[in-house]
SELO-338587 format. One record per residue (C-alpha): x, y, z; residue number from 1; residue in one letter. Coordinates in steps of 0.25 Angstrom, whole numbers. Layout:
% SELO-338587
REC     X     Y     Z   n res
REC     X     Y     Z NUM   a
...
//
This chain:
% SELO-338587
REC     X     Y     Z   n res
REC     7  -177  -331   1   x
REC    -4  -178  -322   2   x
REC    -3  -171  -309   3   x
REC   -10  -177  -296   4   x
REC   -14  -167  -284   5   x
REC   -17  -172  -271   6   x
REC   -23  -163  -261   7   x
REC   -17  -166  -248   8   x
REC   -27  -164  -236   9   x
REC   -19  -157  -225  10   x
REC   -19  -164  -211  11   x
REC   -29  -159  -201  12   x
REC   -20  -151  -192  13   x
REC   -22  -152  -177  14   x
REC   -30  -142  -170  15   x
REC   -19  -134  -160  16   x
REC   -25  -131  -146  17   x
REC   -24  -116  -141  18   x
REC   -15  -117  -132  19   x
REC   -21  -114  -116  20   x
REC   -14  -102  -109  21   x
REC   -16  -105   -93  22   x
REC   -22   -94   -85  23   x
REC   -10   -87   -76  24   x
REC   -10   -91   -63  25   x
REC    -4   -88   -49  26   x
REC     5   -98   -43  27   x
REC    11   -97   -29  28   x
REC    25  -104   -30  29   x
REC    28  -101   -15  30   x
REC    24   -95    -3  31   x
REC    30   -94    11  32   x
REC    30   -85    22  33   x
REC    31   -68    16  34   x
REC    37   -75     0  35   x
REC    26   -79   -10  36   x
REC    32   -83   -27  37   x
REC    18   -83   -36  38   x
REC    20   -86   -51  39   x
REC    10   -81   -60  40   x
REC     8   -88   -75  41   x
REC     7   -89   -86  42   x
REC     5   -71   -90  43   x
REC     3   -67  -103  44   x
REC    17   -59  -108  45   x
REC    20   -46   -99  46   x
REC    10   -51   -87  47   x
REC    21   -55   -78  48   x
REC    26   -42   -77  49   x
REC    14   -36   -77  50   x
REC     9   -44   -65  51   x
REC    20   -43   -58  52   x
REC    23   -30   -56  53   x
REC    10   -26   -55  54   x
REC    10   -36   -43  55   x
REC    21   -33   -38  56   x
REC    18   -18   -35  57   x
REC     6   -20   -30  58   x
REC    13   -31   -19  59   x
REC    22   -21   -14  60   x
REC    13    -7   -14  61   x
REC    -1   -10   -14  62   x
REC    -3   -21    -3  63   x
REC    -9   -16     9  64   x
REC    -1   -19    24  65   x
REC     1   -16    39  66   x
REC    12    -7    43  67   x
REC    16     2    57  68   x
REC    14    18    52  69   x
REC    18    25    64  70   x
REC    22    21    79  71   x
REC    22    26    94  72   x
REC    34    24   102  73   x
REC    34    25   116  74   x
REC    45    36   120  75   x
REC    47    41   104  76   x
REC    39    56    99  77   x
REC    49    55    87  78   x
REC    56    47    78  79   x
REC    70    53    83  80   x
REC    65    48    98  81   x
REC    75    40   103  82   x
REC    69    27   112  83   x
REC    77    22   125  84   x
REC    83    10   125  85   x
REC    79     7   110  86   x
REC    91     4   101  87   x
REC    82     8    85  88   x
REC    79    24    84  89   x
REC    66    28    81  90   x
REC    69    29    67  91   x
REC    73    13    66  92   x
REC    63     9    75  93   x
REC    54    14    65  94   x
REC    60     8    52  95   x
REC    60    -4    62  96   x
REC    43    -2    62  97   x
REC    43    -2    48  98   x
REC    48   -15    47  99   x
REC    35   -24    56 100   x
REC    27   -29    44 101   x
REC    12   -32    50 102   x
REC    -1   -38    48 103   x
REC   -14   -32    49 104   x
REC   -27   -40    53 105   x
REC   -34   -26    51 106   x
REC   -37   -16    40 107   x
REC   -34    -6    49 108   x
REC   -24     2    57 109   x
REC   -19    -1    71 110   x
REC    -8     0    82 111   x
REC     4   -12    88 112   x
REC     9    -9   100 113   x
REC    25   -13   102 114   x
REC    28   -14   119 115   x
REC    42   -19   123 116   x
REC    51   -20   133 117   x
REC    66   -21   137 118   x
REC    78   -26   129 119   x
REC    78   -32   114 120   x
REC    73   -31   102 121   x
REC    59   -28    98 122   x
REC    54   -34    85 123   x
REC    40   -33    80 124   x
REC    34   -45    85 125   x
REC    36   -37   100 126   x
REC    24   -29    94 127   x
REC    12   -32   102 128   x
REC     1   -41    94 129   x
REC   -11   -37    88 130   x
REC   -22   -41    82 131   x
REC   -24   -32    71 132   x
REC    -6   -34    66 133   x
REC     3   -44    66 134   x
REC    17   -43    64 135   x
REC    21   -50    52 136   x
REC    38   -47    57 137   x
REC    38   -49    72 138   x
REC    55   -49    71 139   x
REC    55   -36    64 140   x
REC    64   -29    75 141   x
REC    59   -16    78 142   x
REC    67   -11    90 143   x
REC    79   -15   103 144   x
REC    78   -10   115 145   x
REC    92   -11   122 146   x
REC    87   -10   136 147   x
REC    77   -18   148 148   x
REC    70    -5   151 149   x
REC    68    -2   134 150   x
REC    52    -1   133 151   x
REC    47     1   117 152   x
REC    32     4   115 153   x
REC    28     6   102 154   x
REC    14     9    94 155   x
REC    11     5    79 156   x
REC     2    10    69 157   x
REC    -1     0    60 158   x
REC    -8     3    47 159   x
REC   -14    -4    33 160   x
REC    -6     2    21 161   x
REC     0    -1     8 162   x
REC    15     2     3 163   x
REC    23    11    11 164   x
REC    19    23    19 165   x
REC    31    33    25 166   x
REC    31    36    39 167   x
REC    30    50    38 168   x
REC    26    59    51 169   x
REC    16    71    45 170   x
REC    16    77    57 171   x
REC     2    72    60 172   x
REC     7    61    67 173   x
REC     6    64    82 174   x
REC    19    63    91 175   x
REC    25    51    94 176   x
REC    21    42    82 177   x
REC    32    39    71 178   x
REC    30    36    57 179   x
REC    34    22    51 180   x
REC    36    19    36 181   x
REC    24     9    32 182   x
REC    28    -2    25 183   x
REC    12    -8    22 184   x
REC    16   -16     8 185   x
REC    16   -32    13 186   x
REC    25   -34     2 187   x
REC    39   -36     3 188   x
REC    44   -41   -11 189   x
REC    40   -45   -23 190   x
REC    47   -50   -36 191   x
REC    40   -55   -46 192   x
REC    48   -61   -61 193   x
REC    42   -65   -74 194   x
REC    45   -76   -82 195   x
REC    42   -81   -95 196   x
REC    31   -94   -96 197   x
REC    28  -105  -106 198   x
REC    11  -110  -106 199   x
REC    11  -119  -117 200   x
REC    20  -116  -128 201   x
REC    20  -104  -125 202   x
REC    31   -95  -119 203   x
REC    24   -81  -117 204   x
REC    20   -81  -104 205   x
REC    24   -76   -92 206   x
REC    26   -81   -77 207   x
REC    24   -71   -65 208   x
REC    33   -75   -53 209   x
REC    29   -65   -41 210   x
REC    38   -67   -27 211   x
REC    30   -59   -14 212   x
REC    36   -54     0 213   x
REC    28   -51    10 214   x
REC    30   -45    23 215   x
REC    22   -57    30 216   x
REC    10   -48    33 217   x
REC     4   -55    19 218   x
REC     8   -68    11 219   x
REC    13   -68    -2 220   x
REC     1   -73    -9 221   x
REC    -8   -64    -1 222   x
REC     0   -53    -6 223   x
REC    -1   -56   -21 224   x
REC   -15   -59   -20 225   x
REC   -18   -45   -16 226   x
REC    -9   -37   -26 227   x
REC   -17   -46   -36 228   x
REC   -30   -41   -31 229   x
REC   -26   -28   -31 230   x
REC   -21   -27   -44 231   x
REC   -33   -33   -48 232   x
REC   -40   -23   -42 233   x
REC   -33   -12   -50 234   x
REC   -36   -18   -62 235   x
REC   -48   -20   -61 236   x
REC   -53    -6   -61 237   x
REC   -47    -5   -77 238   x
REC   -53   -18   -80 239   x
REC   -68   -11   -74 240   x
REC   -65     4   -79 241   x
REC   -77    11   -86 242   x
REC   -76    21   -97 243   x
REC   -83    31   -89 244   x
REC   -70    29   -78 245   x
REC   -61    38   -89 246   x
REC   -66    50   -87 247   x
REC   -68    48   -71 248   x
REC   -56    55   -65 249   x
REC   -58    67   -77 250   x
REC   -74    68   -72 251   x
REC   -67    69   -57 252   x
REC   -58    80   -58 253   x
REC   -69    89   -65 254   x
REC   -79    85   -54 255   x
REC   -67    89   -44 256   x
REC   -64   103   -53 257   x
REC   -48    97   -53 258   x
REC   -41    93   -65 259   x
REC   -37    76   -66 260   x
REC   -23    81   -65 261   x
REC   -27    85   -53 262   x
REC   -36    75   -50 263   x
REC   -26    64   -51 264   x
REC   -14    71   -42 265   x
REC   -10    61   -32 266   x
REC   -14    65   -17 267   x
REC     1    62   -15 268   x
REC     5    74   -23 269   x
REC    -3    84   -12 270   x
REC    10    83    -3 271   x
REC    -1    80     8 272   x
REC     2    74    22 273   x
REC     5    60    24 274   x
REC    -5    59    31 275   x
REC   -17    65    21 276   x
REC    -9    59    10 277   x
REC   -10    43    18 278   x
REC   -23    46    22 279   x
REC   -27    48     8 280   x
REC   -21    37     1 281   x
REC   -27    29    10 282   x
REC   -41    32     7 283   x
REC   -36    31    -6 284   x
REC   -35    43   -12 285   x
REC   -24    45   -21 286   x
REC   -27    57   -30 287   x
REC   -33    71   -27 288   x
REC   -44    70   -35 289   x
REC   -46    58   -26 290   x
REC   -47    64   -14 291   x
REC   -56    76   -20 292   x
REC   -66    69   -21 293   x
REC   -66    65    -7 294   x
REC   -76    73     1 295   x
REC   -71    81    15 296   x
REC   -80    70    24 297   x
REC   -74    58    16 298   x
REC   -59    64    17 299   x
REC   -59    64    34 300   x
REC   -64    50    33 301   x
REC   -50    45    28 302   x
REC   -42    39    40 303   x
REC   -33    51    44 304   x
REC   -37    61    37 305   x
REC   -42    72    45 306   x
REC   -46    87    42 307   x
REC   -32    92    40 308   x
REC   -27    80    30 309   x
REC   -39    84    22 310   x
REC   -37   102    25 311   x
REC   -22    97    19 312   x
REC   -29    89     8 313   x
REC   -36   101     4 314   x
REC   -26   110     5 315   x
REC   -18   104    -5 316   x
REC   -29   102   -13 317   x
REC   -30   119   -13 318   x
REC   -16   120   -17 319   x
REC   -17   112   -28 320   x
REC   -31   121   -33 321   x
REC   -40   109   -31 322   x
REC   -55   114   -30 323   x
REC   -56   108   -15 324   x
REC   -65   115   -11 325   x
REC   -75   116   -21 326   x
REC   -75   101   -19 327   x
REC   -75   100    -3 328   x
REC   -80   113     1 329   x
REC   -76   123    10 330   x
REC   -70   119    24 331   x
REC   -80   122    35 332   x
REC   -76   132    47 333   x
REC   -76   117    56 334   x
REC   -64   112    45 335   x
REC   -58   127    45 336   x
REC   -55   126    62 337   x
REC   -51   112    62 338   x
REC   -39   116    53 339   x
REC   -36   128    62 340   x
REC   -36   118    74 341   x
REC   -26   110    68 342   x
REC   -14   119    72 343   x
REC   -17   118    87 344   x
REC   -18   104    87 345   x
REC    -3   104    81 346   x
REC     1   115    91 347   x
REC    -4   106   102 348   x
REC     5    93    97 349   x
//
C-alpha cells in the first residue's frame, strides 16, 4: 500500500488593521442663559470620574467672583438697629445683601451706592450704576419700605474673592459698617454622570457628561474653560518637578531653625484675627513657614495688614517657640511706641 502526502499551502490570511482610538474631545450639547451640558469622550477606563470630580470642585471653590463684604446704612451703628419705616430687620436686610450676584469690569475693590425713596420695594436693580459692577439679579429684592417719607441710603464694599468668606466683625471694623457673608464662587451647580462608550468594537471606554449653573456673572463654557486651566496649571508643576525639589521644604526649615512639622502648620491653626488671617491668604500664604520667609518690609506691603496684624503674627509665632527674632530682628524703639499707641486710638473710638 503506497501512501501519498500532500502538503497543503495554508491561505494567506488578511492582514487586520489596528484599530484607530479617537482622541477625547469636548462637546457642548447645549448652552443657554446661566445652564451649559458638555459631554467629553471617549476616556480611557476610570477617567470620567477622575475628570469630573476633579472639575467639579474646582467649579464650585476655586473660581474667582464679585461679592458685597460689608455695608453703610444710613441711621444703622449696629446690626440690632432698627430702621423707620423699613419692614426686614437688619439682620434680613443683610442676608437679603448676600443674595446680589455682580460683575466686575475691575480687578479691584470698589463701592455701589443704593439711594431711594418712599413706599415699595427695593430690589437690586434700584442700586445706582457703575462702571466698574453690574448687577447680574437686578429682581433680587433687597428691602420694603412701608411709608412716603421712608428714605434707604446704603454703601457697598464690593471685593474680588473665591469661595466663601464669613462676615465676621473683629472689632477692627469702624462703627457703622456690618459684615455680609460673601458668596464669591460664580458657580451655582454642577452634576456631572459617567457612562459607558463603545469606539470601534470596543466597549471600554467612558463618556463624561458635566451640567454647569452659573449665577449669570460668567457663562457656562467660560466657566469650564477656567477650572481646566487651572487644573492644568496644578498639574503642571508635577509634570515639571526637579529632583533637587524633594529636599526643598527639609532645606527650608533648617534655613528657618523650625522643624517641617512646623514648617507646614497652616497659618489657620494660629487662631489669628480674621483679618491677619484674610489678609494672608490673600497674598498667598497658607503655611507658617510661608510667611517666615517673608521679610518685615515685604509683610506691610500686603493690602491690610498693618503693624498690629504683623506684632499679633509674631506673637503667635513666640508662643509657638518659633526663632522669630533671630529671623526678623529685634523691633525698633519707633515699632515698640507704635504698639503702646494703639490703646489710645481704641479709648478714643
Amino acid at each position: 500500500m503506497v501512501l501519498e502526502f500532500q502538503t497543503l499551502v495554508p491561505e494567506e490570511l488578511p492582514i487586520q488593521e489596528k484599530e484607530v482610538i479617537p482622541d477625547a474631545s469636548v462637546k457642548v450639547l447645549e448652552e443657554e442663559g446661566n445652564y451649559g451640558k458638555f459631554v467629553a469622550e471617549p476616556l480611557e477606563r476610570g477617567y470620567g470620574t477622575t475628570l469630573g470630580n476633579s472639575l467639579r470642585r474646582v467649579l464650585y471653590e476655586s473660581l474667582t467672583g464679585t461679592a458685597v463684604t460689608w455695608v453703610k446704612i444710613d441711621g444703622a451703628l449696629h446690626e440690632y438697629t432698627t430702621l423707620p419705616h423699613v419692614k426686614e430687620e437688619i439682620s434680613e436686610f443683610l442676608l437679603n445683601i448676600k443674595n446680589i450676584r455682580l460683575k466686575s469690569e475691575v480687578d479691584r475693590p470698589g463701592k455701589l451706592r443704593l439711594e431711594v425713596a418712599g413706599q415699595g420695594k427695593v430690589c437690586a436693580g434700584d442700586i445706582m450704576a457703575s462702571s466698574d459692577f453690574h448687577v447680574v439679579n437686578p429682581e433680587s429684592h433687597i428691602a420694603t419700605l412701608d411709608s412716603d417719607q421712608a428714605t434707604l441710603n446704603v454703601e457697598f464694599n464690593v471685593e474680588r474673592g473665591v469661595g466663601f468668606r464669613p462676615g465676621v466683625n473683629d472689632n477692627e471694623m469702624p462703627i457703622g459698617v456690618l459684615p455680609v457673608d460673601a458668596i464669591f464662587t460664580p458657580v451655582r451647580k454642577v452634576n456631572y454622570t459617567v457612562e459607558p462608550t463603545r469606539v470601534g468594537g470596543r466597549t471600554d471606554f467612558e463618556k463624561l457628561t458635566m451640567e454647569v449653573w452659573t449665577d449669570g456673572s460668567i457663562a457656562p463654557l467660560d466657566a469650564l474653560k477656567v477650572a481646566g486651566d487651572i487644573l492644568v496649571n496644578k498639574f503642571f508643576m508635577f509634570a515639571n518637578v526637579q529632583e533637587g525639589d524633594v529636599d526643598s521644604i527639609e532645606a527650608s526649615s533648617i534655613a528657618l531653625n523650625i522643624t517641617p512639622e512646623q514648617y507646614n502648620m497652616t497659618v489657620e491653626s494660629l487662631d489669628l484675627s480674621s483679618r491677619t488671617l484674610n489678609c494672608l491668604k490673600r497674598a498667598d500664604i497658607h503655611k507658617v513657614g510661608e510667611a517666615l520667609q517673608y521679610e518685615k518690609s515685604d509683610l506691610l506691603k500686603i493690602r491690610n495688614f498693618g503693624e498690629k496684624s504683623m506684632r499679633e503674627l509674631y506673637d503667635k509665632f513666640a508662643e509657638l517657640g518659633l526663632p522669630v527674632e533671630d529671623i526678623k530682628g529685634e523691633k525698633s524703639e519707633d515699632e515698640d511706641d507704635a504698639d503702646q499707641e494703639e490703646p489710645k486710638e481704641d479709648e478714643s473710638k
